[in-house]
GUKE-264223 format. One record per residue: x, y, z of N, C-alpha, C in turn; residue in three letters; residue number from 1. Coordinates in steps of 0.02 Angstrom, whole numbers. Example, Ala and Ser with C-alpha at 12.3 -4.5 7.8 and 13.67 -1.06 7.14 Angstrom:
# GUKE-264223
rec nx: 660 ny: -284 nz: 390 cax: 615 cay: -225 caz: 390 cx: 660 cy: -165 cz: 390 r: Ala k: 1
rec nx: 642 ny: -112 nz: 354 cax: 684 cay: -53 caz: 357 cx: 645 cy: 2 cz: 394 r: Ser k: 2
END
This chain:
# GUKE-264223
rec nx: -799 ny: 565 nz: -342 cax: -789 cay: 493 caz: -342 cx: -728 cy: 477 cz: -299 r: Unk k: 1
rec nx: -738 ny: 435 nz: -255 cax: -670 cay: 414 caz: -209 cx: -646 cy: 373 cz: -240 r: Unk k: 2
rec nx: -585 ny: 377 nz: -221 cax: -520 cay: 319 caz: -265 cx: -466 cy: 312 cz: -225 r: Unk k: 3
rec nx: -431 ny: 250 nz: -234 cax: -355 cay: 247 caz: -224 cx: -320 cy: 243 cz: -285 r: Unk k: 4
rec nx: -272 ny: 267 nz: -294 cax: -221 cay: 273 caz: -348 cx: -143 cy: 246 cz: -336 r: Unk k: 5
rec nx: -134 ny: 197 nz: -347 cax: -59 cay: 190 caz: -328 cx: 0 cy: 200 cz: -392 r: Unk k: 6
rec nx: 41 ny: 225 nz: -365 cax: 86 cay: 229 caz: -408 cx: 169 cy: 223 cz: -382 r: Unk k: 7
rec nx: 224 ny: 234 nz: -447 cax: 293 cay: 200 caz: -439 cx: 313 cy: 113 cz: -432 r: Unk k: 8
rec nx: 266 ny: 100 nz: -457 cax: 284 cay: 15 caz: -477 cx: 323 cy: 31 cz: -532 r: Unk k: 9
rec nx: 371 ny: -43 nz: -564 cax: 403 cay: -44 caz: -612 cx: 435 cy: -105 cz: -602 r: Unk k: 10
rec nx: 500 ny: -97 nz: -652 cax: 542 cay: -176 caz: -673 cx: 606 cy: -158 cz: -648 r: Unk k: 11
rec nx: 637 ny: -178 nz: -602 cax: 705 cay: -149 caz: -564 cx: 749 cy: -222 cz: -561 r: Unk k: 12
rec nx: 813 ny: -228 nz: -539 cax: 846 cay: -260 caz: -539 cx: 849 cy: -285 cz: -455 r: Unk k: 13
rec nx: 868 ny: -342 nz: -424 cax: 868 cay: -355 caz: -366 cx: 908 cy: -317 cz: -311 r: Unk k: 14
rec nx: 909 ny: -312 nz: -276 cax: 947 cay: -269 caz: -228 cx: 935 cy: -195 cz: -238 r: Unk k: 15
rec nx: 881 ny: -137 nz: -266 cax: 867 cay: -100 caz: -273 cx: 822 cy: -99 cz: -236 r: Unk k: 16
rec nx: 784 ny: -21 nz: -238 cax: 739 cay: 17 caz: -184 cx: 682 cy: 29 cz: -235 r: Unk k: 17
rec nx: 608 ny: 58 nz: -222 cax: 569 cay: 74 caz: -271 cx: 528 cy: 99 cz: -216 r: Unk k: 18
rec nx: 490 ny: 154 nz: -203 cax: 452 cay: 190 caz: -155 cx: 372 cy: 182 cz: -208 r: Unk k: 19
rec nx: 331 ny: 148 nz: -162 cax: 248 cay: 153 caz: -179 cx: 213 cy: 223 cz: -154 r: Unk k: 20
rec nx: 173 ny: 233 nz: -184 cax: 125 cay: 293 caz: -187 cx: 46 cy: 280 cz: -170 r: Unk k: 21
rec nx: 21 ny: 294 nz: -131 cax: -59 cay: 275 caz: -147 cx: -68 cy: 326 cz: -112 r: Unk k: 22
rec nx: -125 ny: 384 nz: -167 cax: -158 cay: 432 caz: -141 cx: -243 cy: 439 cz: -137 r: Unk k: 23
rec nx: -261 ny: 456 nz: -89 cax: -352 cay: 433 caz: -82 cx: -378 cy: 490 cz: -121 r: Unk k: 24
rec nx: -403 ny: 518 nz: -167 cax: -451 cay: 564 caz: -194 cx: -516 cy: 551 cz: -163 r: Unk k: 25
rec nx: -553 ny: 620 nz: -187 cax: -629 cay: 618 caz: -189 cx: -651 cy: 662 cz: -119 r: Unk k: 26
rec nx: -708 ny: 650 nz: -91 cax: -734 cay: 681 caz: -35 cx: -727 cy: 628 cz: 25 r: Unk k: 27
rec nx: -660 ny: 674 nz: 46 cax: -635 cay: 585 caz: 125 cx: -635 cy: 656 cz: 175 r: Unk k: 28
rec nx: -689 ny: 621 nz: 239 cax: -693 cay: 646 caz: 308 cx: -634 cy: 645 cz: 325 r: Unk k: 29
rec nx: -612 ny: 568 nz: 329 cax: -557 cay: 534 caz: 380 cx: -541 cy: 463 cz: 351 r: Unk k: 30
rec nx: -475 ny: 445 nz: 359 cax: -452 cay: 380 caz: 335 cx: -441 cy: 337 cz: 403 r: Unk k: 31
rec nx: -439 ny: 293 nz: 413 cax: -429 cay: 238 caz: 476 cx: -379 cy: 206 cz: 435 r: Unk k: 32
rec nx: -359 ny: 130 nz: 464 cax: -330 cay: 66 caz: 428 cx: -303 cy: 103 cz: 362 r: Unk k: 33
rec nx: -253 ny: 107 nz: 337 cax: -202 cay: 105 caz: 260 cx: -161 cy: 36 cz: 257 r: Unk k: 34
rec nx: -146 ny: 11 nz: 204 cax: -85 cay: -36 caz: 189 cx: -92 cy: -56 cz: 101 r: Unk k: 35
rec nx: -52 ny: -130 nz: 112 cax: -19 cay: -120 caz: 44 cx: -33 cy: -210 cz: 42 r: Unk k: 36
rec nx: -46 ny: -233 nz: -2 cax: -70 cay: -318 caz: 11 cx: -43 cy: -327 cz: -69 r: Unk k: 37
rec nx: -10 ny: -366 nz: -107 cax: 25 cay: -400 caz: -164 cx: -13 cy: -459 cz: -184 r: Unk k: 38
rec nx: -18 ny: -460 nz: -234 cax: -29 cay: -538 caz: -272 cx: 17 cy: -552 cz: -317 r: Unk k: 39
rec nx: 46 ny: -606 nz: -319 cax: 107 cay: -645 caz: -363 cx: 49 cy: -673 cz: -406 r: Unk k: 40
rec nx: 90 ny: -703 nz: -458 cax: 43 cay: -743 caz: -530 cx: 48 cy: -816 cz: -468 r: Unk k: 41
rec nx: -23 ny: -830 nz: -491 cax: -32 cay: -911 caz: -474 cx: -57 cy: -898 cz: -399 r: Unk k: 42
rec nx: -30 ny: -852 nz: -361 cax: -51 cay: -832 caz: -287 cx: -93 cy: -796 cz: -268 r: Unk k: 43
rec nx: -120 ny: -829 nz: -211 cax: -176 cay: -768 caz: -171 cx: -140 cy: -688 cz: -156 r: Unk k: 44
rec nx: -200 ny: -667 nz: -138 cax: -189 cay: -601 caz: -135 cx: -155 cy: -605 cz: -59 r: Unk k: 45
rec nx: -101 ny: -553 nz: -18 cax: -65 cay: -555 caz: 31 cx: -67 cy: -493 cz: 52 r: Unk k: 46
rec nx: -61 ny: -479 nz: 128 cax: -60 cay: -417 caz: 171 cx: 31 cy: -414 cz: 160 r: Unk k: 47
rec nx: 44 ny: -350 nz: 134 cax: 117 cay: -345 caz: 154 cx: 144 cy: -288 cz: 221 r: Unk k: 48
rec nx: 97 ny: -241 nz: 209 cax: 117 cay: -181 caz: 274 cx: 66 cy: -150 cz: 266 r: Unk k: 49
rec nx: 47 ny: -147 nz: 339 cax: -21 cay: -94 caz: 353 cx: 0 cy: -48 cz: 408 r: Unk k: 50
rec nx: -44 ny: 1 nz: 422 cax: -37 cay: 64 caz: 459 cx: -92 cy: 86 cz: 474 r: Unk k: 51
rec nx: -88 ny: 106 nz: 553 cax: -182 cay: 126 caz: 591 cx: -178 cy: 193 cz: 566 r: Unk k: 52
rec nx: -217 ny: 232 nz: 577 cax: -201 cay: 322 caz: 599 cx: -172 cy: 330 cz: 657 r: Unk k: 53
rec nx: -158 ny: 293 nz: 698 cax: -127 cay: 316 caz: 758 cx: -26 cy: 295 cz: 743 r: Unk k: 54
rec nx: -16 ny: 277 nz: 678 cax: 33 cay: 253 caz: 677 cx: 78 cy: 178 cz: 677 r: Unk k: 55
rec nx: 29 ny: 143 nz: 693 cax: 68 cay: 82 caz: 724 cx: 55 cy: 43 cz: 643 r: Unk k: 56
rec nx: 113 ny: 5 nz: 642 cax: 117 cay: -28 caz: 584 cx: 108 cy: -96 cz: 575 r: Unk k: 57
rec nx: 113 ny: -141 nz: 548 cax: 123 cay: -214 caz: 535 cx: 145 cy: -238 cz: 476 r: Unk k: 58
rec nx: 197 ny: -317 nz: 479 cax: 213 cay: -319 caz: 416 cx: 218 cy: -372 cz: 432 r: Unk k: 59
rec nx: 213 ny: -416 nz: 348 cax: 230 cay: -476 caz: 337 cx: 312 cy: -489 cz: 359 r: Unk k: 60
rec nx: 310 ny: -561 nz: 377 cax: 374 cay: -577 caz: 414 cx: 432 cy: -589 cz: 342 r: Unk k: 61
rec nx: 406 ny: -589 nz: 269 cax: 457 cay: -592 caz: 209 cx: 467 cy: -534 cz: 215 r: Unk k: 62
rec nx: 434 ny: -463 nz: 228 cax: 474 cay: -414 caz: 217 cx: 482 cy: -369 cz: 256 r: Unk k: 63
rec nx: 483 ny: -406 nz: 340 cax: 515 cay: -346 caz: 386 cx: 574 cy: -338 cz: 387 r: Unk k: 64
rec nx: 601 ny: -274 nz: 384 cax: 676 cay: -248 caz: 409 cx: 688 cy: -231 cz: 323 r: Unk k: 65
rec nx: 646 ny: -240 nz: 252 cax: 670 cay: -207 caz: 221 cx: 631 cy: -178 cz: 173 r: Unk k: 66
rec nx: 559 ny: -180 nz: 202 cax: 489 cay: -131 caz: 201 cx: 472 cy: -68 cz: 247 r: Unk k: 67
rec nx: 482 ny: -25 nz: 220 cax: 423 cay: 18 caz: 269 cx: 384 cy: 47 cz: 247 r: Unk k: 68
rec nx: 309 ny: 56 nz: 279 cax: 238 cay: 69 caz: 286 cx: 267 cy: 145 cz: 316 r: Unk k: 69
rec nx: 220 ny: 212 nz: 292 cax: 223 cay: 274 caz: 305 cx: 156 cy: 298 cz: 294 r: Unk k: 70
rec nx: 130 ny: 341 nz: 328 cax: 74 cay: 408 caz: 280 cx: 87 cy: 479 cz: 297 r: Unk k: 71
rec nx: 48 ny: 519 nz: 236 cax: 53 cay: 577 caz: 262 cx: -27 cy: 606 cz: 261 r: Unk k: 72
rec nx: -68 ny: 609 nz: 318 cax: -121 cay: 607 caz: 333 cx: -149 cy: 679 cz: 331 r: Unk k: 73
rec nx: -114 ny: 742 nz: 288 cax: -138 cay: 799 caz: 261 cx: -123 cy: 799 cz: 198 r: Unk k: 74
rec nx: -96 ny: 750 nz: 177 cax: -94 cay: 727 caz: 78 cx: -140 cy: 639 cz: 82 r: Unk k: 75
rec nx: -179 ny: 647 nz: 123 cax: -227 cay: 545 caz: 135 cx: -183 cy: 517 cz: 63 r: Unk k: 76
rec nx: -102 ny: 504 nz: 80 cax: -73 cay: 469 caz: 57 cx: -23 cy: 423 cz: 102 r: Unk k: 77
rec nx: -34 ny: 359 nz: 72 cax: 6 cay: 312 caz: 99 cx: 84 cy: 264 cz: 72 r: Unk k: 78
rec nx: 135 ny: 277 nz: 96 cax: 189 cay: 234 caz: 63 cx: 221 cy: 178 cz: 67 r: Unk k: 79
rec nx: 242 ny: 164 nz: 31 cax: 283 cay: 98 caz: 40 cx: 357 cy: 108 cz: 7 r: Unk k: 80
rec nx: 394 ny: 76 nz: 46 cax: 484 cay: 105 caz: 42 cx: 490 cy: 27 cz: 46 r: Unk k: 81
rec nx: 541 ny: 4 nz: -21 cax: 542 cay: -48 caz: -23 cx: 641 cy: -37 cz: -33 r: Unk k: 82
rec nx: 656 ny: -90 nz: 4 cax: 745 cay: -73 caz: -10 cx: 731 cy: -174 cz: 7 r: Unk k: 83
rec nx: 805 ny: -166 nz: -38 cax: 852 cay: -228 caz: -33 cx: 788 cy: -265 cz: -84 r: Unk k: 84
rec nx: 756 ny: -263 nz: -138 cax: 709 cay: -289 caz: -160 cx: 714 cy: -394 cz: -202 r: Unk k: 85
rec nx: 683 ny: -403 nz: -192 cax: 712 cay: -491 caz: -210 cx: 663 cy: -517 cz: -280 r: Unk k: 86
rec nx: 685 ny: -555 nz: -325 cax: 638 cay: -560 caz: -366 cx: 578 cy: -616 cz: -332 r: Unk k: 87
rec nx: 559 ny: -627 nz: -284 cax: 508 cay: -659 caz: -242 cx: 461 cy: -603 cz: -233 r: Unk k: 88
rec nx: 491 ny: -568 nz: -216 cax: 442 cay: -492 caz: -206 cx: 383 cy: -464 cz: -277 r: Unk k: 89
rec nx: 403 ny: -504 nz: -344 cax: 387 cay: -470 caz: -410 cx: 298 cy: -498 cz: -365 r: Unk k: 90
rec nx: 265 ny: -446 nz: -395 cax: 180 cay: -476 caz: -390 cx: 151 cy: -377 cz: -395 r: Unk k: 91
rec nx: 77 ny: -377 nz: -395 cax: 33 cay: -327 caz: -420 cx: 32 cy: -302 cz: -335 r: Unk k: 92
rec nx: 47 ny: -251 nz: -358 cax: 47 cay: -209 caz: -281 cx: -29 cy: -184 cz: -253 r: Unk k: 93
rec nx: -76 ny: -183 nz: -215 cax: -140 cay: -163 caz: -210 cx: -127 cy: -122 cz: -134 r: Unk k: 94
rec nx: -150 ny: -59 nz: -145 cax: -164 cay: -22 caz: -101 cx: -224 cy: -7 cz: -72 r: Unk k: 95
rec nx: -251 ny: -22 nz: -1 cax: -326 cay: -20 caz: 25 cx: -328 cy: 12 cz: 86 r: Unk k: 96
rec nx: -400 ny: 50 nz: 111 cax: -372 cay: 97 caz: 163 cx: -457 cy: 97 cz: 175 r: Unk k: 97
rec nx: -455 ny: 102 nz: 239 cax: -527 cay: 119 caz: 256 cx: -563 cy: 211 cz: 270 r: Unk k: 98
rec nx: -599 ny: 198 nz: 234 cax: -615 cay: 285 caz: 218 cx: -679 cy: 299 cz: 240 r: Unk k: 99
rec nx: -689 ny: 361 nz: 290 cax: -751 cay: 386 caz: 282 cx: -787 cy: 415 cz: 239 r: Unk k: 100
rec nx: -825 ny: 421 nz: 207 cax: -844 cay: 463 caz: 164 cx: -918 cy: 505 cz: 180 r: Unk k: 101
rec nx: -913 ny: 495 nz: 240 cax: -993 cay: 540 caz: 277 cx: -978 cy: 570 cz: 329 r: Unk k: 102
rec nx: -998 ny: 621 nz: 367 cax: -988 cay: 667 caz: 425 cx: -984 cy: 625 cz: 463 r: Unk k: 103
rec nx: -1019 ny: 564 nz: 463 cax: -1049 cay: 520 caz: 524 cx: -978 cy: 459 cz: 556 r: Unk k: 104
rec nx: -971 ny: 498 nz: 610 cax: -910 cay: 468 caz: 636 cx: -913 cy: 387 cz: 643 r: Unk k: 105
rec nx: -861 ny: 347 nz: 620 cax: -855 cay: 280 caz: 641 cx: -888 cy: 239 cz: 593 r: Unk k: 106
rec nx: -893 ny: 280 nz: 534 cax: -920 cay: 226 caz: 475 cx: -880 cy: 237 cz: 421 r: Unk k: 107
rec nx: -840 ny: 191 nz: 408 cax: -794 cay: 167 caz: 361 cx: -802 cy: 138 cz: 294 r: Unk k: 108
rec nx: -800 ny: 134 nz: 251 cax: -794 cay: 93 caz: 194 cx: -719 cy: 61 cz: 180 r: Unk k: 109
rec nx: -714 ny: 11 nz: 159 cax: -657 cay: -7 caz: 127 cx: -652 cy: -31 cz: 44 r: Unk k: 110
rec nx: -585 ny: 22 nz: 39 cax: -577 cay: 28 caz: -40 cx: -519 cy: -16 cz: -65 r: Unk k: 111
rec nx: -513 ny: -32 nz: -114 cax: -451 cay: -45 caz: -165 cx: -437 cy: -3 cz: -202 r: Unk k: 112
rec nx: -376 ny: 5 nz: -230 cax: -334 cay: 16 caz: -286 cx: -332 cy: -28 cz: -328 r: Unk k: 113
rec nx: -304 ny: 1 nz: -384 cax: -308 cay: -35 caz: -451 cx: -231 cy: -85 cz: -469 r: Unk k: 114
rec nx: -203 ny: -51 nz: -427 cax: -153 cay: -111 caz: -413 cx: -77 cy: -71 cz: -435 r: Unk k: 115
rec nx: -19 ny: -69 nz: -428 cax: 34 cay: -85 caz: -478 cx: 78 cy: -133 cz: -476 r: Unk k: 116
rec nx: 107 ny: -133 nz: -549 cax: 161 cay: -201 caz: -549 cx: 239 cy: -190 cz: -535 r: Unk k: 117
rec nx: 254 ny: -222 nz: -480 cax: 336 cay: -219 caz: -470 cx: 368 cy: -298 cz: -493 r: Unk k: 118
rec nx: 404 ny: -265 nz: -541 cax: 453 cay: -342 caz: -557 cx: 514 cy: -341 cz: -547 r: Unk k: 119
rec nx: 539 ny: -369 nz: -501 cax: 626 cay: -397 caz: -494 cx: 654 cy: -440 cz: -527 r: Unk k: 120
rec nx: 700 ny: -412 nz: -584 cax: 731 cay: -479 caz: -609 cx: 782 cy: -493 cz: -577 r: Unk k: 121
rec nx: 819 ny: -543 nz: -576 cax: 879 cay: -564 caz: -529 cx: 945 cy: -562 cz: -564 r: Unk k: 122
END
């Protein structure tokens, strides 16, 4: 069964760091597209930092310069390094990544995670 699993959410105080986890299980060819998209209560769901396989990253303009997007593509795990954290930031963390799951090159699925919760109190 393929999965994403994220983990290291929690309840931290503002101006702290908290590193995300999302590891792909199951039978994966190859991963393409990884990132990390948040939902706050009351809010849509949001792209926060993504990452190709070739490296190149993107991020929302609330949390560039104190996000970073990483993988390690012989553990099909993806991170998130969160420093200087704000209680604006509190929302359900969702990790999604596009996965092959067949020999057959260039066919992708895209998955979710089950989410975790980071809360900043101030």
């Amino acid at each position: 069964q393929v999965q994403l699993v994220e983990s290291g959410g929690g309840l931290v105080q503002a101006g702290v760091s908290l590193r995300l986890s999302c590891a792909a299980s199951g039978t994966i060819f190859s991963i393409n597209a990884m990132g990390w998209y948040r939902q706050a209560p009351g809010k849509e769901r949001e792209l926060v930092a993504a990452i190709t396989n070739g490296a190149t990253t993107n991020y929302a303009d609330s949390v560039k310069g104190r996000f970073t997007i990483s993988r390690d593509n012989a553990k099909n795990t993806v991170y998130l390094q969160m420093n200087s954290l704000k209680p604006e930031d509190t929302a359900v963390y969702y990790c999604n990544a596009d996965l092959s799951i067949t020999p057959m090159k260039g066919l992708y699925i895209n998955y979710w995670g089950k989410g975790t919760l980071v809360t900043v109190s101030s």
